[in-house]
C-alpha positions in Angstrom: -19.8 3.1 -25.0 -16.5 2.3 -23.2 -16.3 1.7 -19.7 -14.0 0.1 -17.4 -15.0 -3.6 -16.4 -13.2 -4.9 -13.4 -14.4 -8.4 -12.1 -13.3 -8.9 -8.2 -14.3 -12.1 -6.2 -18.2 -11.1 -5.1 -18.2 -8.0 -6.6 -18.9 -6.1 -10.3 -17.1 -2.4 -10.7 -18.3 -0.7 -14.1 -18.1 2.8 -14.8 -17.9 4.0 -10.9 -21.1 1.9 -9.8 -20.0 -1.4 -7.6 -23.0 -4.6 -5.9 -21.0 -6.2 -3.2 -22.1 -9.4 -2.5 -21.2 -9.1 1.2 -24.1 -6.8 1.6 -23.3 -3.3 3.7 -20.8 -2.1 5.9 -21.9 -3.2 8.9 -22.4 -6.7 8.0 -19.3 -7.2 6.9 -17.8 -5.2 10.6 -20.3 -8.2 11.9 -18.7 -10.9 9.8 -15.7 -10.2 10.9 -16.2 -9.5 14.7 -18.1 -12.9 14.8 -14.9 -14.3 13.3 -12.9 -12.5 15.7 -14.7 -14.2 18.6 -16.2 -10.5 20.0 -19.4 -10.8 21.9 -22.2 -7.6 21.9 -20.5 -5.0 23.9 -17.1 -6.1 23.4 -15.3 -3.7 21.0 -13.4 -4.6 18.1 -10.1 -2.6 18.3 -8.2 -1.5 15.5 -5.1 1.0 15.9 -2.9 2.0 13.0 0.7 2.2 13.5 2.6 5.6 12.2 1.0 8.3 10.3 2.4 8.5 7.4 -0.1 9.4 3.9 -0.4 5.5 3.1 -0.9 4.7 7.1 -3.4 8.1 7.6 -5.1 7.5 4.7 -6.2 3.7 5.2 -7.0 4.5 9.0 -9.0 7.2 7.3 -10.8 4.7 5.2 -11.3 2.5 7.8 -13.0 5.6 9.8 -15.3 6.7 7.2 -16.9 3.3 6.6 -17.5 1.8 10.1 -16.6 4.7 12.5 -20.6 5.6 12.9 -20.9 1.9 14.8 -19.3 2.5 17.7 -20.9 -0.1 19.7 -19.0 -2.3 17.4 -15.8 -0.9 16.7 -12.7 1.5 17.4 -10.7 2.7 15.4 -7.5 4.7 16.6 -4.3 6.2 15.2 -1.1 6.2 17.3 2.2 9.1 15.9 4.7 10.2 17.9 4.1 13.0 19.7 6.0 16.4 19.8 6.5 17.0 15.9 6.1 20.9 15.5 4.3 22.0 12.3 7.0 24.8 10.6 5.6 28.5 10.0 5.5 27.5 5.8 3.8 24.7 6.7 1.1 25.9 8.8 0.5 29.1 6.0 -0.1 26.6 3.5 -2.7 24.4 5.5 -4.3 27.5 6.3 -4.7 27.8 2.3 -5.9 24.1 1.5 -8.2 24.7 4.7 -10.4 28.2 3.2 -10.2 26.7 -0.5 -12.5 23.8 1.0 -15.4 25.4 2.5 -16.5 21.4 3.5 -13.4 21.3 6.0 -13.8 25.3 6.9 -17.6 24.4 7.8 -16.0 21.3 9.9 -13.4 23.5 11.5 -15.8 25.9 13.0 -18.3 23.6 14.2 -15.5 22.2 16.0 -14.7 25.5 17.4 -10.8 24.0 15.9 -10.3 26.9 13.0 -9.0 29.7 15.2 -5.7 27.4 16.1 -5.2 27.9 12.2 -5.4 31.2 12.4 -3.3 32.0 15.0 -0.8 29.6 13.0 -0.9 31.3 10.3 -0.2 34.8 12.2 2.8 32.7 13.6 0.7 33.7 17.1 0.8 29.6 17.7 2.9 26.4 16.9 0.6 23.7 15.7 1.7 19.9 16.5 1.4 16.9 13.8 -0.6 14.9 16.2 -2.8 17.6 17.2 -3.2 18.4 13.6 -4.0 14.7 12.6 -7.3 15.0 14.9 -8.2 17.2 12.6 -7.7 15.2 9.5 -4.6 16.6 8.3 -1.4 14.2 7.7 1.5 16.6 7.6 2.7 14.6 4.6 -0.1 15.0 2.7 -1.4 18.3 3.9 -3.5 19.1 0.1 -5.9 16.1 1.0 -7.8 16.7 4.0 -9.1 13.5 6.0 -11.7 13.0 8.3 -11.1 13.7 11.9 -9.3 10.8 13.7 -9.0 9.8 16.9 -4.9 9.9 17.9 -2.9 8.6 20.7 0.8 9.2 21.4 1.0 6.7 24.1 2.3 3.6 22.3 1.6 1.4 25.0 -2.2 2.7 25.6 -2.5 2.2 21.8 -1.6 -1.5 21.0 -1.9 -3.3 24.4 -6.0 -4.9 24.0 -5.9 -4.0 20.0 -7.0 -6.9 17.7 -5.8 -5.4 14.2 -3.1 -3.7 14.1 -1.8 -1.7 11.3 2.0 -0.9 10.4 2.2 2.4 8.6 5.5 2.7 9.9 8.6 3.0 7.3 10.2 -0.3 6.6 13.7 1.6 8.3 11.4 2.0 12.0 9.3 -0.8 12.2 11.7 -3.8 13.7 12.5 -0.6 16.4 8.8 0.2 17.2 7.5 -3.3 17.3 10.3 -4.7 19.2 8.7 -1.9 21.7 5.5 -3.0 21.1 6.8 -6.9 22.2 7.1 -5.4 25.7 3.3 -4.6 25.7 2.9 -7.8 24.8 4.0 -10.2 26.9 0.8 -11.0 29.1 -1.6 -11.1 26.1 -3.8 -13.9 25.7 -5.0 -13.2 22.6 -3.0 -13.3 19.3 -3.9 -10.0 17.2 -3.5 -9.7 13.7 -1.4 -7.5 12.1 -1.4 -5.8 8.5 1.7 -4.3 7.4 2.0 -1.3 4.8 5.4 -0.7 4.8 7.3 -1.6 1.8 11.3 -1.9 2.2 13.6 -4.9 3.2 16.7 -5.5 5.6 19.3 -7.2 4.2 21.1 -10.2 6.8 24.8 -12.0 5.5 25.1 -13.9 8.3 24.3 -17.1 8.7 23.7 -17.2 4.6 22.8 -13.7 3.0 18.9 -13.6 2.9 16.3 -10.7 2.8 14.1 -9.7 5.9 10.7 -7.9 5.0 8.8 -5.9 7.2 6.5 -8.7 7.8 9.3 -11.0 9.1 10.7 -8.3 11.1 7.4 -7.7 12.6 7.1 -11.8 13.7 11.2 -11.6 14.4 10.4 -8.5 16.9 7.0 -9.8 18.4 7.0 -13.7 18.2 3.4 -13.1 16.5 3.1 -16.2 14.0 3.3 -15.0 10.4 0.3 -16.9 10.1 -1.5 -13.4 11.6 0.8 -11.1 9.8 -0.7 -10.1 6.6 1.2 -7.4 3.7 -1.2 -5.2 2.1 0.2 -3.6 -0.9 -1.1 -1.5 -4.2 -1.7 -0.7 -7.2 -3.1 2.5 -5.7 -1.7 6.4 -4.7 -2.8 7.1 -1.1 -3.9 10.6 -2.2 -6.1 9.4 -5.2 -8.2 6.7 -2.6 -9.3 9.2 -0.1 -10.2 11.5 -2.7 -12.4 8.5 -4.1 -10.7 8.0 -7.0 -10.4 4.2 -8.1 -7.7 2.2 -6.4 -7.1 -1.4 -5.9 -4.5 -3.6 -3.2 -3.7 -7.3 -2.5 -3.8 -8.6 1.0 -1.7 -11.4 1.1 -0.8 -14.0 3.3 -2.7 -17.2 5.4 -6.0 -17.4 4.0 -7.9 -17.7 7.3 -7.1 -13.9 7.6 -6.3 -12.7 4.1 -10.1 -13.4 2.5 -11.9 -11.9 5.3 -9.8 -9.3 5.4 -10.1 -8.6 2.0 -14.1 -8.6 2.2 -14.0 -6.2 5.5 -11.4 -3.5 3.5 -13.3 -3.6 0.4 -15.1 -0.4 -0.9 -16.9 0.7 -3.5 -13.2 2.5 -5.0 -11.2 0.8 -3.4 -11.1 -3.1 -4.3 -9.5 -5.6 -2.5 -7.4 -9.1 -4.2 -6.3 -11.7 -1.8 -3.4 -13.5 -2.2 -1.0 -16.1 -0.8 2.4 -15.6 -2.1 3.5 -13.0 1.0 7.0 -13.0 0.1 7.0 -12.1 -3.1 4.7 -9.6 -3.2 6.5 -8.0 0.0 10.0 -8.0 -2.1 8.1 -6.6 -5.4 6.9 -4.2 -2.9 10.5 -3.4 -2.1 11.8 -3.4 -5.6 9.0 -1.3 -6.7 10.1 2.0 -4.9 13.9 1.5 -5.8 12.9 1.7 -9.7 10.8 4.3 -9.1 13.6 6.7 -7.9 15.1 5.8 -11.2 12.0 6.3 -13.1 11.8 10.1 -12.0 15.2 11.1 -13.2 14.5 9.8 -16.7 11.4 11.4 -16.8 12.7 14.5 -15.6 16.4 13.7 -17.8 14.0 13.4 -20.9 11.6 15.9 -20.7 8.8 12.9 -19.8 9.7 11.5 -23.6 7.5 8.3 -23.4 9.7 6.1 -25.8 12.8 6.5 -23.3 10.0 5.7 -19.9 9.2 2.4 -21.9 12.3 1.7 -23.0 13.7 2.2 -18.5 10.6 0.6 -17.4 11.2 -2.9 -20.2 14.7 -3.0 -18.6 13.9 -1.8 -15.0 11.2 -5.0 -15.0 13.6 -7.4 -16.2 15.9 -6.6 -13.4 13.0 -7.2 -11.1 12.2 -10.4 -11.9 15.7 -11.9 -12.1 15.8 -10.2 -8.4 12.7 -11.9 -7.6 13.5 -14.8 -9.3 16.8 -15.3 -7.3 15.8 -14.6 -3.9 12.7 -15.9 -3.7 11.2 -19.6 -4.3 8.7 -20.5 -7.1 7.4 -16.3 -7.3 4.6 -15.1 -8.9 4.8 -13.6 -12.2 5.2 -10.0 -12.3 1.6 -9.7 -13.9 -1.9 -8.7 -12.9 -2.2 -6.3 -9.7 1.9 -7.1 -9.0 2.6 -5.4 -12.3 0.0 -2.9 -12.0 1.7 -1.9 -8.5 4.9 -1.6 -10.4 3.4 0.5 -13.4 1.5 3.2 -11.2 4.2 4.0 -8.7 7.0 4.7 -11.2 4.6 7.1 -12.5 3.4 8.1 -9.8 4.5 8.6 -5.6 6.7 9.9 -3.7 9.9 8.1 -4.8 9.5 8.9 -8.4 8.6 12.2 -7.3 12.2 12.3 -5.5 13.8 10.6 -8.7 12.9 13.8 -10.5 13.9 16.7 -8.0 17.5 14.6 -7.9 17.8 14.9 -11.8 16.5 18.6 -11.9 19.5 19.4 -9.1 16.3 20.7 -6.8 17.3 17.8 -4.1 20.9 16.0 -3.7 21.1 12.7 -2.0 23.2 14.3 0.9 19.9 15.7 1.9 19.2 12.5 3.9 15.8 10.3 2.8 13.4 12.1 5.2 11.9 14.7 2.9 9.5 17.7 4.6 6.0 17.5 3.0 6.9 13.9 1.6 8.3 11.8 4.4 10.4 8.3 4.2 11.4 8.1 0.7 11.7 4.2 1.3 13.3 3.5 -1.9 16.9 5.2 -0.7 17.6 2.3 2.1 16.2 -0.2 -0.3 18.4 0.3 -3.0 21.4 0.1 0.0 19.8 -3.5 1.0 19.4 -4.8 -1.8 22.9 -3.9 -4.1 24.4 -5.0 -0.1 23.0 -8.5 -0.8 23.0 -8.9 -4.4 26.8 -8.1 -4.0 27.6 -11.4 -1.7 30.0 -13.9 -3.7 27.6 -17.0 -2.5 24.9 -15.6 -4.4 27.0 -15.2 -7.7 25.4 -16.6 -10.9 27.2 -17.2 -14.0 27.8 -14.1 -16.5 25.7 -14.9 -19.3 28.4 -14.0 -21.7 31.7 -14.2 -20.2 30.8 -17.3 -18.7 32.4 -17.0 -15.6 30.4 -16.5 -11.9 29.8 -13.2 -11.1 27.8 -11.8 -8.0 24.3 -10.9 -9.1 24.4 -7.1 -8.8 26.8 -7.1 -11.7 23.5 -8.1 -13.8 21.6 -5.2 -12.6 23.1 -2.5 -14.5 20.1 0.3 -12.6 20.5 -1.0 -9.3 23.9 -0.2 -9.6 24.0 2.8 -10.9 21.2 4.1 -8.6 23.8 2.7 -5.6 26.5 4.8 -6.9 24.5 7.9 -6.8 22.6 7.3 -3.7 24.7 5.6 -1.5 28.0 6.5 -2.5 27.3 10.1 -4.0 29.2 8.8 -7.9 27.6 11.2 -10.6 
């Protein structure tokens, strides 16, 4: 018999079954509240930061393993409030709701399923945030969470919190956390913050450089990057909450990356630690351009597997002489970084996007806020990156002509995907 054999640090996973050697959930909540400095009675605060699928998802995780101790812990959610829930919208929840008789049964005892109704009659307007209580992300509306608790004051949200978690797009978050700074300033306490978001800002001046999320987050804060960790994949937010198997890599100082790891770890859902942040971070970037690319072959080709290999050998080269070139000493584009790579271009929302551009069902003048899917991250990446790859000071010498060219000339898919995206060329 086959089965899939996946050794983690402390812990086995074959054929579904997984022995943690950090014993059960609460131990591990205790390991790291005693690590945290919290004293009986004094809560552990965690908040997540936007509510996206990835962001709802892992504050959804982190709610079904250690929201039943809440002596110990709290575990929030903040979203902006005010988003109204569109009539189609609201019709199709009401399906995904009566096909589930475990969330219909939830609804009524929460004397919540009559809103639903009346939404569906279009009798009532439903709100994302008021939704989300319920456990329903409004980018994800065909995978019902568990019922969160949300706040849509940002200030109440982050002021005491210990963790907190950016779910934000990588386009919002130096604008939210620069907000967040102003909450900030009489703090004692540093908190530690994990970001999600996967996306870079490109800056020319002094010297053209990248900026990732977790640099915009310290940039905007003054939080040492010391306490700001990047948690990426391989995973697909929908497939974790629905228990499927899913991995991630924390990565960044170890005195909060390992525990980390340990405290996020369940029996689906294992957790690497690693110390190369920036890499990881700009892979994370990369990742999301490709995979726009990776939908319109797919779609362009009928999903013929020899052309997919034949993108993703090229699109991975590309990668790693990006990588290579902005980054010092990276990590090979192997194990979980490669993984991450593979399972988003088949997979996510901005491969998803790659293929409604190539079928003509979505045009790029559309914008990169897509109803049902949210921040397709990938569109502003491919702008920041071609932006900086295109500066003369980076320029590397043609391989064949011999002459110094700027580096985007040597990434035939970035550029293309530039000229469609950004400048509308077909």
């Amino acid at each position: 018999m086959i089965g899939n054999l996946v050794a983690d640090q402390g812990s086995i996973h074959t054929n579904g079954s997984l022995q943690h050697s950090n014993g059960n959930a609460q131990e591990r909540l205790d390991e790291l509240r005693c690590l945290l400095g919290k004293s009986d009675g004094d809560l552990l605060k965690i908040v997540g930061i936007g509510a996206g699928a990835w962001g709802s998802v892992f504050a959804a995780l982190l709610q079904d393993a250690y929201g039943p101790f809440r002596e110990k812990v709290q575990i929030r959610i903040w979203r902006r409030p005010g988003r109204a829930v569109d009539r189609s919208t609201a019709e199709h929840l009401f399906e995904v709701i009566n096909s589930r008789e475990d969330v219909l049964r939830r609804l009524i005892r929460r004397c919540a399923y009559l809103k639903y109704v009346e939404a569906r009659l279009g009798d009532r307007t439903l709100y994302a945030d008021e939704i989300l209580r319920d456990g329903f992300c409004l980018n994800m509306i065909e995978t019902p969470l568990c019922p969160m608790k949300v706040v849509t004051n940002l200030q109440e949200a982050v002021w005491d919190a210990d963790i907190v978690v950016n779910g934000l797009p990588s386009t919002e978050t130096r604008e939210v956390f620069e907000e967040i700074s102003r909450y900030w300033k009489e703090r004692i306490s540093v908190p530690i913050i994990i970001s999600l978001a996967k996306g870079i800002e490109a800056s020319l001046d002094p010297v053209p450089r990248i900026i990732t999320p977790t640099l915009m987050i310290s940039s905007a804060t003054g939080v040492p990057i010391e306490n700001i960790l990047y948690l990426g994949g391989p995973n697909i937010a929908s497939e974790i909450y629905n228990k499927e198997y899913g991995n991630a890599r924390i990565c960044g100082a170890e005195k909060w990356r390992k525990p980390l790891a340990n405290f996020l770890r369940q029996p689906h859902f294992i957790v690497w630690d690693n110390s190369d942040l920036v890499t990881h971070e700009v892979m994370g970037g990369l990742k999301n351009v490709y995979a726009i690319g990776a939908g319109m072959v797919a779609a362009l080709t009928n999903e013929s597997a020899t052309s997919k290999s034949v993108y993703f050998a090229h699109c991975t080269s590309e990668m790693i002489f990006i990588t290579h070139l902005l980054t010092e000493q990276p990590e090979k584009l192997a194990g979980p970084l490669l993984a991450d790579t593979y399972v988003t271009l088949l997979k996510g929302r901005n491969a998803w996007y790659g293929q409604m551009l190539a079928k003509g069902e979505l045009s790029p003048d559309m914008g990169d806020s897509i109803k049902g899917k949210g921040m397709i991250q990938g569109v502003s990446a491919i702008g920041a990156f071609y932006e900086l790859l295109s500066q003369p000071s980076l320029s590397v010498l043609h391989p064949k002509e011999n002459k110094p060219v700027a580096p985007a000339e040597l990434c035939p898919i970035l550029k293309r995907l530039y000229k469609i995206l950004i400048k509308s060329v077909y």
